[in-house]
N, C-alpha and C positions, 0 to 999 in steps of 0.2 A: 504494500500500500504506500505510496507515492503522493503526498500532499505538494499540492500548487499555488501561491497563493497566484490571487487574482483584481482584478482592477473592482471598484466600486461604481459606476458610472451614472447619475441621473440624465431624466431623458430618453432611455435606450429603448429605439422603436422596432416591435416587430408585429405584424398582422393589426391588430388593431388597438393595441397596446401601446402606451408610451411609459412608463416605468421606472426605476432603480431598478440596476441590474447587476449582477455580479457578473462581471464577463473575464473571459479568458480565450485568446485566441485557439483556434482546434488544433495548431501545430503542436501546444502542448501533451493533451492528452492522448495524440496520435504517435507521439515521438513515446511517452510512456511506455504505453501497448508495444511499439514495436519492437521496444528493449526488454520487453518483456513483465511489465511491470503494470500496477495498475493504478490508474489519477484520481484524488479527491480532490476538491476544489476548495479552497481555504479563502474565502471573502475578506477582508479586512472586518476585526470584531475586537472586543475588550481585551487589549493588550496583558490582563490580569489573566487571562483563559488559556495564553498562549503555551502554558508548560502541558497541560492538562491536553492539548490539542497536539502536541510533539508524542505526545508520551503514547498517543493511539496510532503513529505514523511508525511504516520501517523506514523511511525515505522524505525529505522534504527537498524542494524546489521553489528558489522566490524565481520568480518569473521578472518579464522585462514588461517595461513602464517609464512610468514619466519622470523628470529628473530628482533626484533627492534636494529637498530642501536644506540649502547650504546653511542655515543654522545649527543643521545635525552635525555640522563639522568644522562649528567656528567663523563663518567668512559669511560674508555678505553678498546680499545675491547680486550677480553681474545681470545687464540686458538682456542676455541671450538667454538666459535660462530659465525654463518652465515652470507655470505656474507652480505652487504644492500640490503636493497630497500628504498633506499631514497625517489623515486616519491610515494612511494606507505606510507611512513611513514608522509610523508608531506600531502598527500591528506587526510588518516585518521584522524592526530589529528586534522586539521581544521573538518571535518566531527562531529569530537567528541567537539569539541568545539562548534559548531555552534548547533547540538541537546541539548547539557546543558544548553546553550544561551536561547533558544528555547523552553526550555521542553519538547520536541519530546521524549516518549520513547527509551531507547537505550539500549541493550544487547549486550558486548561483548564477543567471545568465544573466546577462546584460545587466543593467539594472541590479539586480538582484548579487553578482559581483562586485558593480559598484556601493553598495549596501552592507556586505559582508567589510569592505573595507572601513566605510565609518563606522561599524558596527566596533569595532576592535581599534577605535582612533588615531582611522586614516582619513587623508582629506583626498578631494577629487580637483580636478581642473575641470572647470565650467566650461569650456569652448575649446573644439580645437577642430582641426579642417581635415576634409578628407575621408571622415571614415561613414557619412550620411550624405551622398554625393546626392540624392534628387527626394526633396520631402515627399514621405509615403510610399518610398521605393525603396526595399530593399539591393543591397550591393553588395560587394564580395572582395574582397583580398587573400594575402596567404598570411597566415601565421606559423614561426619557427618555433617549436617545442625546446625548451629546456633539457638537455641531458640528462636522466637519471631523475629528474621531477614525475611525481604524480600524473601529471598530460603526458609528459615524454612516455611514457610507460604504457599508458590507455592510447595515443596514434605517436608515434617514434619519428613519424615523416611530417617532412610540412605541409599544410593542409589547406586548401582554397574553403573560405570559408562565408557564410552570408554574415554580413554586418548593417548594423546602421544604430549609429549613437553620433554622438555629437560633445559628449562628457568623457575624461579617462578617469581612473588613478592618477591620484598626484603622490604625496609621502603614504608610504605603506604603515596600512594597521599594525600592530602590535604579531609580529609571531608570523608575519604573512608574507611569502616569498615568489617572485614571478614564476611561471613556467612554462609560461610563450610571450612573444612579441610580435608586433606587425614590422615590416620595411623600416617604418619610420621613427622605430623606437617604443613607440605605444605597448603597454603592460597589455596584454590579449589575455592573458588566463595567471590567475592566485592558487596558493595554497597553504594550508595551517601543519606544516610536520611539528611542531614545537609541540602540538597538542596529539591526542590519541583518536582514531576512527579518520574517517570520510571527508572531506572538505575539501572541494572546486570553486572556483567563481572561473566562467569564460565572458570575454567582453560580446561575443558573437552569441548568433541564434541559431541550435542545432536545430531548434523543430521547426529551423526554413529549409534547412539540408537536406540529404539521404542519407546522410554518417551518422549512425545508431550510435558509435562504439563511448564516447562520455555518457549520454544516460544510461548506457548496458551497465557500465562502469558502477555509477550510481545504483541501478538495480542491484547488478550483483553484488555490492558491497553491503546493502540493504535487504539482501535476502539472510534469512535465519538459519545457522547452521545446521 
């Protein structure tokens, strides 16, 4: 069982409904399934809940989303960056706190990478060019694996991958070490050895790909002996 959190949205129309909606794009729970695993969907909720919600999970996944609110790490918000989502900022890093607590495997993607880093007090750069080349359009670069790193391990080779962010890593969390980059230098994927169990963050989106092998990854380290 595989927990995802997910976007909160009002407004969200379907058939003759306009509503609050908890949505989550379907590349997630499709990229789950195919690694073998299976998706809950975790809405943003009382951040007080959050241990109690890790502790029914073998697997969690913060999914990708809108920019973290740069109070979460000190710095004042520049032009370029997106509104909040505070309930949704708030439920995540108790999320991410309570799996580290816990040793529940955790992968964060996009978003959810950059989240794991303030989560552990790192800061991010607000703007940087190149890796969301047309808004609403996803894109693609290659990212180099780390030698002997946790990624390096799960794809060994460099890998074309789909992206689009507009925020990196800037100073690394507490304990958190790269273990891929793009061309340009850009932090592509973290990891926690300092600590015991499971923990990815990739800057990219597997569930735009066909490369299963990170959330197998996650499954299989989430499955019970």
């Amino acid at each position: 069982m595989i927990g995802v959190s997910t976007y909160l949205e009002s407004g969200a129309r379907w058939g003759v409904w306009e509503l609050e909606a908890a949505l989550l794009p379907a590349g997630y729970p499709r990229l789950v399934r195919r690694a073998g695993g299976l998706a809950a969907m975790l809405p943003p909720d009382d951040p007080l809940h959050a241990a109690d919600v890790v502790a029914r999970l073998d697997g969690l996944v913060i999914a990708g989303g809108p920019d973290v609110e740069p109070v979460r790490y000190g710095a004042e918000r520049e032009p370029r960056t997106g509104p909040p989502a505070r309930e949704r900022d708030a439920w995540e890093l108790a999320l991410i706190d309570a799996a580290l607590a816990a040793g529940v495997p955790l992968l964060g993607i996009c978003r959810g990478m950059q989240l794991l880093n303030v989560a552990l007090g790192g800061t991010l750069v607000q703007h940087i060019d190149g890796h969301a080349e047309q808004v609403g359009v996803f894109g693609g670069h290659t990212v180099k694996p780390v030698p002997g790193s946790l990624y390096g391990g799960v794809v060994p080779e460099e890998a074309f991958v789909p992206t689009y962010h507009h925020q990196a890593v800037d100073r690394l969390g507490e304990g958190l070490v790269p273990s891929a980059y793009a061309a340009d230098g850009t932090i592509e994927a973290l990891e926690l050895p300092s600590r015991p169990g499971w923990v990815l963050g990739v800057q990219w989106h597997p569930e735009m790909g066909d490369d299963v092998r990170v959330m197998r990854a996650l499954v299989e380290a989430a499955t019970p002996n």
